[in-house]
N, C-alpha and C positions, 0 to 999 in steps of 0.2 A: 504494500500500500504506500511505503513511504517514499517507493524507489518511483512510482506512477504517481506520485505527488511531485516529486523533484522536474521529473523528466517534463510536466508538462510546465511547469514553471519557467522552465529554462527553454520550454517552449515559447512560452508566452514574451517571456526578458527578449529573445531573439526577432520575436513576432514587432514587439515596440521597438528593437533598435534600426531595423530593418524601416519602417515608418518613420523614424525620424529619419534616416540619412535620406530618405526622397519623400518627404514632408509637401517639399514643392508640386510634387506631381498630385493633380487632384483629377489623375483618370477612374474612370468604371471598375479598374481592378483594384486601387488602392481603397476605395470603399466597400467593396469586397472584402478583403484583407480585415479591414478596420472591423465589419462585423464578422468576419470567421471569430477575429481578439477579441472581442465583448464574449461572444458565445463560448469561449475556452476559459475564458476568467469563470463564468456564471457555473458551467460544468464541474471547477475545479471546486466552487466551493461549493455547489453541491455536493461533491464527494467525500468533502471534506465535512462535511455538518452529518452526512451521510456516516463516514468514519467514527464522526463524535458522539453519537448517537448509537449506533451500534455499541460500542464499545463503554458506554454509561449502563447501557443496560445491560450488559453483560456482566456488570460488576456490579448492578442492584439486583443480580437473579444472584450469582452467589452471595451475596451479603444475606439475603435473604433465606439462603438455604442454610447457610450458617446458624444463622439465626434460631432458625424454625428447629435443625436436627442437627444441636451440637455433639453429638454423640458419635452420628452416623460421621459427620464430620471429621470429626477426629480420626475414627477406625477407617473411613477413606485413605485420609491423611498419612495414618501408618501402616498400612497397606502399600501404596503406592510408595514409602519411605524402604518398607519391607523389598519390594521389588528393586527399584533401584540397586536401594543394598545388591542383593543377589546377585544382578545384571554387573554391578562393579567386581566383586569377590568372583566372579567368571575368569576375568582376564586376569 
């Protein structure tokens, strides 16, 4: 996510400097241009509110399951601790 974050970014920085060096030209394809760069800015941060979101609730479902089945919790917890272990003590 963060690598398709960057990438369009640097999309977009190339997209504006590209516009300024020929600012002067006010042809059919530079307004073109201008709205392809609005609509990649608007995408980005859909993606990104998109990302924020996801990821909020992802961590209010487990806060809440913590919550709910501290127990089961736990025994997850050292279970998956338990494995690991194991998976390490292999090699």
């Amino acid at each position: 996510m963060d690598q398709l974050k960057s990438d369009l970014k640097a999309i977009v920085a190339d997209a504006e400097a590209l516009m300024r060096s020929s600012a002067a030209s006010a042809s059919a394809s530079a307004a073109q241009l201008r709205e392809r760069l609005r609509e990649a800015r608007h995408d980005l941060r859909d993606l990104q509110a998109n990302a924020v979101n996801k990821t909020r609730a992802a961590g209010q479902a487990a806060d809440d399951f913590v919550h709910d089945k501290p127990w089961r919790s736990i025994a997850v917890a050292a279970g998956v601790g338990f494995l690991v272990g194991m998976l390490i003590g292999r090699r």
